[in-house]
C-alpha positions as CSV (number, residue, x, y, z in Angstrom):
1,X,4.7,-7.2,-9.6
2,X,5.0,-7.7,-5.9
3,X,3.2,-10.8,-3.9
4,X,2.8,-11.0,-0.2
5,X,4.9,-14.1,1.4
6,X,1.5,-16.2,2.1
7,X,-0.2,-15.6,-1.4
8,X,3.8,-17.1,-3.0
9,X,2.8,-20.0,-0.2
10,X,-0.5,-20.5,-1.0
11,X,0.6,-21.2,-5.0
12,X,3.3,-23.5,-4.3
13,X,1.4,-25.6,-2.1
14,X,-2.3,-25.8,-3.8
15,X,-1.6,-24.9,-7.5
16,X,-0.8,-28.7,-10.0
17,X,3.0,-27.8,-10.2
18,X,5.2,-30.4,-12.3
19,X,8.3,-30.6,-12.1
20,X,9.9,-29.9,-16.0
21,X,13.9,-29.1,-15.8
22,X,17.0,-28.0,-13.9
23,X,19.9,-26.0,-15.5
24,X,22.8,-25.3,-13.3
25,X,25.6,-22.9,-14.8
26,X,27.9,-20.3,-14.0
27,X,28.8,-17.5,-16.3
28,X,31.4,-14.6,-16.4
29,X,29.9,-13.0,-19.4
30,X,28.6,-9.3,-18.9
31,X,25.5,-9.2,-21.0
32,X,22.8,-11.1,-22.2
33,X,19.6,-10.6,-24.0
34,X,17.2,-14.1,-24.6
35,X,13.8,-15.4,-23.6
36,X,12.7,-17.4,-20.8
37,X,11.5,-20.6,-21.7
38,X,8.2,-20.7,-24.3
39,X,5.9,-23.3,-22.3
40,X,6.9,-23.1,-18.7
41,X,8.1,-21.2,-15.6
42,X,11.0,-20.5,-14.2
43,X,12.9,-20.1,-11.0
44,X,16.2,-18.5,-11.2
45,X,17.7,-18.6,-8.0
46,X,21.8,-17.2,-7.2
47,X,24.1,-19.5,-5.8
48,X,27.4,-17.2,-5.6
49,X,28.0,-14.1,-7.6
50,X,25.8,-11.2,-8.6
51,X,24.0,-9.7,-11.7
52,X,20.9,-7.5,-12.4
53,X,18.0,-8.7,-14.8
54,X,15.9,-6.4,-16.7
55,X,12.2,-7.4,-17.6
56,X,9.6,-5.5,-19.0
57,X,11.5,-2.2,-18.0
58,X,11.8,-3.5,-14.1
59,X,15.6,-4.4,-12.8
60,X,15.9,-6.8,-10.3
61,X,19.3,-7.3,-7.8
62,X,20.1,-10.4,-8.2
63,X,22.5,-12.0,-4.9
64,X,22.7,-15.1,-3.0
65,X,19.5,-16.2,-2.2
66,X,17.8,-14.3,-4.5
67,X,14.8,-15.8,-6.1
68,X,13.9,-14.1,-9.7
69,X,10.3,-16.0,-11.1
70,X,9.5,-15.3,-14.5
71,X,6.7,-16.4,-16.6
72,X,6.9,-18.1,-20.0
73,X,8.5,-16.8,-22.9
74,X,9.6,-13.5,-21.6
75,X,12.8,-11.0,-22.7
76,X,15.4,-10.8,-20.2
77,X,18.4,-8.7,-20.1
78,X,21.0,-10.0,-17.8
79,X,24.0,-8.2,-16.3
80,X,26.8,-10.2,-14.6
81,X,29.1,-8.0,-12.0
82,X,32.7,-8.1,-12.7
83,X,34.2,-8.7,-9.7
84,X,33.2,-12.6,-9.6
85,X,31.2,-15.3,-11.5
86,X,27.3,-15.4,-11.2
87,X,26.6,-18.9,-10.7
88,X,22.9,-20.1,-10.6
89,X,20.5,-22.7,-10.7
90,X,17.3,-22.3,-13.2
91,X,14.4,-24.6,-12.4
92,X,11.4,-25.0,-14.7
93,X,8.0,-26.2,-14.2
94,X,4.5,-25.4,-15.3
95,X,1.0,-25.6,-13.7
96,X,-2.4,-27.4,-14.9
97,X,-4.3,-24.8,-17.5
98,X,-7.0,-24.5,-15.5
99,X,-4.8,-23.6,-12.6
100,X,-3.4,-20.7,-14.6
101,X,-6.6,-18.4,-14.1
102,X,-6.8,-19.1,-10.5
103,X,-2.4,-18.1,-10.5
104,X,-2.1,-15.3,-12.1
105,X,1.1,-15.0,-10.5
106,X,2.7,-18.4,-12.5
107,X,3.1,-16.0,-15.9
108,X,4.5,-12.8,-14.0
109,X,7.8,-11.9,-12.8
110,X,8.4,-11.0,-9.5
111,X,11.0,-11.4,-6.8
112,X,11.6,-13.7,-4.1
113,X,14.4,-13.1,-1.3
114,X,15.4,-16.1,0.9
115,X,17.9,-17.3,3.2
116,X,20.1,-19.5,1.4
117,X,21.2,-22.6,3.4
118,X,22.8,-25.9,2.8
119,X,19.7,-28.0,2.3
120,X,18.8,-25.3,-0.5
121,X,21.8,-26.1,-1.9
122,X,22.0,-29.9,-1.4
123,X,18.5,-30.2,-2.9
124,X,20.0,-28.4,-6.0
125,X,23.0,-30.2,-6.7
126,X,21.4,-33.5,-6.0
127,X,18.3,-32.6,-8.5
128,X,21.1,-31.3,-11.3
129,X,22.4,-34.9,-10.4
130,X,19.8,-36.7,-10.5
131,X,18.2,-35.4,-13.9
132,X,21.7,-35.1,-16.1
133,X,20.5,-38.5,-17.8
134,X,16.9,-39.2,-16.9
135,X,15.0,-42.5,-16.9
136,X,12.1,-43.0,-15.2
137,X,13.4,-44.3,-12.2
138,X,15.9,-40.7,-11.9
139,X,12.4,-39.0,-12.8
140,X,10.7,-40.3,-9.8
141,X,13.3,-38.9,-7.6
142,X,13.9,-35.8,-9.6
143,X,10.5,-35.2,-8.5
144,X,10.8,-36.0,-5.0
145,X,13.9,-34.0,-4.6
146,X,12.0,-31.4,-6.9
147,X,8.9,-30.7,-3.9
148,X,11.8,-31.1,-1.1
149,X,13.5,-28.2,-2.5
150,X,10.3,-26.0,-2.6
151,X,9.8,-26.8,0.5
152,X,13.0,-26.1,2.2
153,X,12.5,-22.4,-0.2
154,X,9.2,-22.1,1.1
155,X,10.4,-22.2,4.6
156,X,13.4,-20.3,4.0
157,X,11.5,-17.2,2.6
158,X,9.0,-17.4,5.6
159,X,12.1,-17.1,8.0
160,X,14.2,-15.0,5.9
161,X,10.6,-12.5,5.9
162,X,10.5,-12.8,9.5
163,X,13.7,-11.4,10.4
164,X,13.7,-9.1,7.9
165,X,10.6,-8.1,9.5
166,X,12.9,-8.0,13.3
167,X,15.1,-6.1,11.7
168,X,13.3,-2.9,10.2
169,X,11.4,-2.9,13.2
170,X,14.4,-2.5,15.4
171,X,15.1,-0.2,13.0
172,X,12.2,1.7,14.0
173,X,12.7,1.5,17.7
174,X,16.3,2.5,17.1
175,X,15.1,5.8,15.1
176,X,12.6,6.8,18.2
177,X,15.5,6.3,20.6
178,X,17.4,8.8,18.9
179,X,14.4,11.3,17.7
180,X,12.3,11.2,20.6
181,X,12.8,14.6,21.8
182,X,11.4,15.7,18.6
183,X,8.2,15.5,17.1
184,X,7.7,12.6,16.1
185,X,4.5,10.5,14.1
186,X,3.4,7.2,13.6
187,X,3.6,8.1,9.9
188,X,6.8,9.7,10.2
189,X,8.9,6.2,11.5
190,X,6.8,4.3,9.1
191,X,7.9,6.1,6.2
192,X,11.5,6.3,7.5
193,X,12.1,2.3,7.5
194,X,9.7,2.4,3.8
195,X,6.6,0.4,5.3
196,X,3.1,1.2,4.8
197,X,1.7,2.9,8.1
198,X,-1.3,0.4,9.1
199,X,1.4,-2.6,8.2
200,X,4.4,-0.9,10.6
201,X,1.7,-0.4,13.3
202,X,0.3,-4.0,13.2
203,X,4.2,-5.2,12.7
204,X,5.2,-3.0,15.9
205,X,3.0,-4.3,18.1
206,X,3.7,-7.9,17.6
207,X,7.2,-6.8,17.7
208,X,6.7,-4.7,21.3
209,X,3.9,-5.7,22.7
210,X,2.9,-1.8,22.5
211,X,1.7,0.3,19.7
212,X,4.6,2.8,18.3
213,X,2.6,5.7,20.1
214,X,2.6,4.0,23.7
215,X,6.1,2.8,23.4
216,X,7.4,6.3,22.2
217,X,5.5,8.3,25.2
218,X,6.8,5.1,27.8
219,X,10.4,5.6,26.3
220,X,9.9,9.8,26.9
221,X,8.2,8.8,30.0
222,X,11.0,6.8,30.8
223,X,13.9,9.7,30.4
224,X,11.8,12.5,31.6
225,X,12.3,10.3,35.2
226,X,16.0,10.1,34.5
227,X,15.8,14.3,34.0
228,X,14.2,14.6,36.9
229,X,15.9,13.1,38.9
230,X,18.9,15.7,37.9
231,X,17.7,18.5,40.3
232,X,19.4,20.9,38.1
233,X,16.4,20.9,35.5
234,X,12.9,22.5,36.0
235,X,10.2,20.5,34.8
236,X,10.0,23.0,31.8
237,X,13.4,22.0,30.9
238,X,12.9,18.6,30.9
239,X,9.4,18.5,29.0
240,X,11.5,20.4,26.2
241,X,14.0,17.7,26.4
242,X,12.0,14.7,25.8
243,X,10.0,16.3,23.1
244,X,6.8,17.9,25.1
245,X,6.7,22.0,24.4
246,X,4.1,22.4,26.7
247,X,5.1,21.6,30.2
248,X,1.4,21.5,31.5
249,X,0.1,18.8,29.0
250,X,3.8,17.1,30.0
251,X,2.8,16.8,33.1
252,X,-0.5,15.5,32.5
253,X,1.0,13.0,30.5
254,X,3.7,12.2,33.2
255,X,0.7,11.5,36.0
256,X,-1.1,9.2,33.7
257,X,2.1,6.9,33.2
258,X,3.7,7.6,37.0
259,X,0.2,8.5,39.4
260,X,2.4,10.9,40.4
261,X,3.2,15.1,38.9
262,X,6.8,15.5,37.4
263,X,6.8,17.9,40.7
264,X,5.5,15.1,43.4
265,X,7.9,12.6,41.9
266,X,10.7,14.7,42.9
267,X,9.2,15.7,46.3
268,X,9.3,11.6,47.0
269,X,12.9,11.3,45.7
270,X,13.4,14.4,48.2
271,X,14.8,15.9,45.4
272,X,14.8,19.8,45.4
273,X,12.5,21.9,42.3
């Protein structure tokens, strides 16, 4: 199951989430088979190392940052890599039973990506700390550290999504730089960096400032001048070469961006046809 970034928000923030445990370990072992807890959540996040986790037939990559969240009493098939030890954190907690209908999301499984930093970190050692022998002062603060560290997640994720966000779409912009003198669609980029097509064009435009179809023709735009300005191509040529195979609608579409014809531009560069 797959969440949008706001809807993960939008749980931790309004659902009646107590804090329950913290399990810190590090394992070299290759496989395991076992259950999530019976009565809560969980948040397994990696520290160092890497495995894969299996659930319900789905595998999930599990690296630094990484944020698996499974729901209560679920199988889980765990993989460590050989090459170094997976160390992770495991925190539990469960929501209100009334907020369980409105969260559907708190008994699913589903993956989280963040940008693991030192505050992440801190908040998890000091937690571990803090709860290794409990008392009810040590539970107060377990608590406060427990809503510091989903904050600090929270906000990771949001920044880790947004440049994960920068980087397909330069991605995109990279891809039309290099195909531009082909034909090239809106649905073609989109399904090259694997977004949907509404999502990359929204995305794109934030990004640019332009929609993918006017950047694309400004960027051919753009080289078509450079081409013409080489007297040794006709304006044939250098519709072909930006991606236009008919020179007349080329040159249409050079007047509208220039308010001059591919031919008049050259005649005010005093460059010969």
């Amino acid at each position: 199951m797959e969440y949008p970034i706001p809807r993960i928000i939008e749980f931790f923030s309004e659902a009646s989430i107590q804090f329950v445990d913290i399990i810190k370990h590090t394992t070299t072992s290759s496989s395991y088979t076992g259950y999530t807890s019976a009565d809560c959540s969980e948040l397994v996040i990696t520290l160092t190392g890497c495995a894969s986790a299996n659930m319900n037939g789905t595998t999930y990559e599990l690296k630094s940052g990484a944020l698996l969240h499974t729901g209560p009493n679920m199988k889980l098939q765990l993989v460590v890599k050989e090459d170094e030890p997976w160390n992770y954190a495991v925190i539990q907690y469960r929501i209100n039973q009334e907020d369980e209908l409105a969260y559907p999301m708190y008994a699913e499984q589903f993956l989280i990506l963040s940008c693991l930093n030192e505050n992440i970190t801190q908040y998890i050692d000091d937690l571990a700390e803090r709860y290794i022998r409990p008392n009810p002062l040590t539970n107060i603060q377990a608590k406060v550290m427990f809503y510091k560290l989903i904050e600090s997640l929270l906000i990771s994720i949001q920044q880790c999504t947004q440049s994960k966000k920068s980087e397909l779409m330069l991605q995109a912009v990279q891809y039309m730089h290099l195909r531009y003198n082909r034909p090239l669609s809106v649905t073609h980029i989109s399904q090259y960096i694997g977004v949907e097509r509404r999502r990359f064009a929204y995305l794109f435009e934030r990004y640019t400032g332009m929609t993918p179809n006017h950047y694309l023709t400004s960027f051919r735009m753009k080289r078509s001048r450079e081409l013409l300005r080489a007297h040794h191509y006709s304006v044939a040529e250098v519709a072909e070469l930006v991606g236009y195979h008919d020179s007349f609608y080329f040159s249409r579409v050079f007047k509208k961006y220039n308010g001059v014809s591919p031919s008049d531009y050259r005649k005010k560069l005093n460059i010969p046809s």
